[in-house]
Each structure stands twice: as structure tokens, then as C-alpha cells.
C-alpha positions as CSV (number, residue, x, y, z in Angstrom):
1,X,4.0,-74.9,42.5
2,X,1.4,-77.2,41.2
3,X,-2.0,-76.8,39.6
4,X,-3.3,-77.6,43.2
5,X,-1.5,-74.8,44.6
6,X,-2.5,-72.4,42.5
7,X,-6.1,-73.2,43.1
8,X,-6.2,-73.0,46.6
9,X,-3.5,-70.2,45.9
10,X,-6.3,-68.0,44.0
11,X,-9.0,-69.1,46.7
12,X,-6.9,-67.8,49.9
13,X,-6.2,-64.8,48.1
14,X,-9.3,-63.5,47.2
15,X,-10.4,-65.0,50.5
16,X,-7.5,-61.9,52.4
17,X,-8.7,-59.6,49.8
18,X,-12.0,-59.8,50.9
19,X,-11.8,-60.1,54.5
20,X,-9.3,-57.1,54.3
21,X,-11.5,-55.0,52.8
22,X,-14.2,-55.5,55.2
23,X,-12.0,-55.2,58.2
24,X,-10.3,-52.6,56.5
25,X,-14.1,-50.8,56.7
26,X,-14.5,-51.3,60.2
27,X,-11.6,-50.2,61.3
28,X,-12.1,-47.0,59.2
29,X,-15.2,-46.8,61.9
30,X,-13.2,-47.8,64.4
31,X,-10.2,-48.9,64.7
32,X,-9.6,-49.6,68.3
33,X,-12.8,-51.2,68.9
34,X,-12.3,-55.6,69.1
35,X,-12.8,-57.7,65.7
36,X,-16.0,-60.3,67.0
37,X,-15.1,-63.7,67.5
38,X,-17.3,-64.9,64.7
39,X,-15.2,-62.9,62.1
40,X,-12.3,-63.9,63.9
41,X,-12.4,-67.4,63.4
42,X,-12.6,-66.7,59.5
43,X,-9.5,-64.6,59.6
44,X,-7.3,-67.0,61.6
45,X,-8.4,-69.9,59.0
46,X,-7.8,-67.9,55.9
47,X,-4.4,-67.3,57.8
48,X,-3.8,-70.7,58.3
49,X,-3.9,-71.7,54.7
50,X,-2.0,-68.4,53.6
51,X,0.8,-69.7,56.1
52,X,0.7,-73.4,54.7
53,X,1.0,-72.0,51.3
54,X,3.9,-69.1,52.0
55,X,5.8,-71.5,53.7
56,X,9.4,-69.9,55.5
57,X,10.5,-68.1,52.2
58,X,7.3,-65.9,52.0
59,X,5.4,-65.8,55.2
60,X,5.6,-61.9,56.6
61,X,6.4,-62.7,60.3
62,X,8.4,-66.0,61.5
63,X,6.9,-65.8,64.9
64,X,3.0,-65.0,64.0
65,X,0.8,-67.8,63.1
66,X,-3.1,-66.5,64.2
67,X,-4.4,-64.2,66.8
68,X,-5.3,-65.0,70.2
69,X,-8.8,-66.0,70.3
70,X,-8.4,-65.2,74.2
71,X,-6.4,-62.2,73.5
72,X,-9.4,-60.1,70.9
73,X,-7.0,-58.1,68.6
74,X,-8.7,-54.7,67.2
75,X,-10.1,-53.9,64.3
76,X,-7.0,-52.2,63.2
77,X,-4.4,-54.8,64.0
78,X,-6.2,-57.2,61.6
79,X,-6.0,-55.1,59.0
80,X,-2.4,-54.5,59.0
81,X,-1.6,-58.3,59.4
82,X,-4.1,-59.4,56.5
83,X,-2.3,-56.1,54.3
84,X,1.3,-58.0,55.5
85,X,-0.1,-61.3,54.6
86,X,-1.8,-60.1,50.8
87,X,1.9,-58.0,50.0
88,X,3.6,-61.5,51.1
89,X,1.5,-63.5,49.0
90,X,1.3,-60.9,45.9
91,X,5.3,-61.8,46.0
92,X,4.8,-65.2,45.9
93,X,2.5,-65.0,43.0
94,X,5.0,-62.5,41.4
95,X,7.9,-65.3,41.6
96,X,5.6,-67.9,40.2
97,X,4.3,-66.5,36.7
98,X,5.5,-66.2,33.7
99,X,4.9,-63.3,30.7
100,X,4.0,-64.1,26.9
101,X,4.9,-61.7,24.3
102,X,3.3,-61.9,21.0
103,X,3.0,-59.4,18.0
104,X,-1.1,-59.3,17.1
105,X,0.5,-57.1,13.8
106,X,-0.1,-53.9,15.3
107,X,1.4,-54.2,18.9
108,X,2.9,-56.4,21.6
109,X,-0.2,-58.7,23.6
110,X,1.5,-59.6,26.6
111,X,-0.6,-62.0,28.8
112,X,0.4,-63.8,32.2
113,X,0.9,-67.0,33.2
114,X,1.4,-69.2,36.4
115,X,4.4,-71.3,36.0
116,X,3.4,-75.3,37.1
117,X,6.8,-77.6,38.2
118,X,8.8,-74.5,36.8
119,X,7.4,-74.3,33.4
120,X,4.6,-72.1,32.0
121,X,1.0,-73.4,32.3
122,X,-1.9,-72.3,30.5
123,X,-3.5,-71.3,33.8
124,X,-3.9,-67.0,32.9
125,X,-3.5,-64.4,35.8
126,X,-3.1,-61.0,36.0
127,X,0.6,-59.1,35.4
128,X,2.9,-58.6,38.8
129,X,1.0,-55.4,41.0
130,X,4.7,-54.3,41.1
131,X,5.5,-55.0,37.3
132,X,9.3,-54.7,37.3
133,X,10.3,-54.7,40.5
């Protein structure tokens, strides 16, 4: 990864977070009813650039790009492929950072880092979800 893929990295992250969240809502209401066309349009381009950044090695499904605009998918449906896409991309992050250990005199600081060409940057994130695994 580069410094530009971590940026737009970081931006169609939080973009999946948040449209999972609020699909994640609705389909609480209800979760067979269709996903609009507006808010679908948004979730097939935050898809897009998830899918340009995953790549082969990371993407969740090899055969899903987007959903059918002809084909409405439900409320439901889009929340289990943007919950796919945010585990897929969580990994990625997770093979791309790097820990610091350092001794403040009383305990170990450990902070994260996103690793640029392979080596650590001084771009901070947050540790693994799944530290050690």
C-alpha cells in the first residue's frame, strides 16, 4: 500500500461503516422491505471503491461486484454484504499495520501503524479488531 491507499482506504471504510449502520437500522424495521434506489446508488459506489481497493486477495465474493439496480435487493441483503465487505476490509487493514512497543517507565505504550511500500509509516490507526488472530 501507499499513502494514497490508505487515504481512500480510511474514506471507504468509514464510508461501509456508516452506510451499514443505517441499513443495518432499517432492516432492524424491516428487513424484507426493498433498499430505495437513491440509497442504493451510494452503496453500490462505496462497493465499487471497496472492490478496487480489496482487489482478488481480499474481496469477500469473486462473483459479486454491485447489486442490480433492476433487481432492488432488501434491506437485509445489504446489510449482510456491506458486514462481508467491512470483515474483508478489517483483514486487509490488519495485514497492512504495523505495532510499536515502547517502555513510558511504568508500562508498555503500544501504538499502530499503517505500513507504506512495506515499511512503517507515521500514519496512526487503531490496533487489529481481531488482535492476535
Amino acid at each position: 500500500m501507499n499513502r494514497n491507499d490508505v487515504d481512500k482506504f480510511e474514506k471507504t471504510q468509514a464510508q461501509l461503516e456508516s452506510l451499514h449502520a443505517e441499513v443495518g437500522a432499517l432492516s432492524k424495521k424491516s428487513q424484507n422491505d426493498a433498499l430505495n434506489k437513491f440509497k442504493l446508488k451510494f452503496v453500490n459506489q462505496a462497493l465499487a471503491d471497496a472492490n478496487n481497493l480489496l482487489g482478488d486477495k481480499y474481496k469477500p465474493f469473486a462473483d459479486f461486484m454491485n447489486f442490480d439496480e433492476s433487481d432492488i435487493p432488501t434491506n437485509s441483503d445489504v446489510t449482510m454484504i456491506l458486514g462481508q465487505y467491512l470483515n474483508c476490509m478489517e483483514k486487509m487493514r490488519a495485514d497492512n499495520i504495523v505495532v510499536s512497543k515502547e517502555y513510558d517507565g511504568n508500562k508498555y505504550v503500544y501504538e499502530w501503524y499503517w505500513l507504506i511500500d512495506k515499511k512503517k509509516s507515521d500514519i496512526e490507526t487503531k490496533p487489529p479488531v481481531k488482535l492476535g488472530k
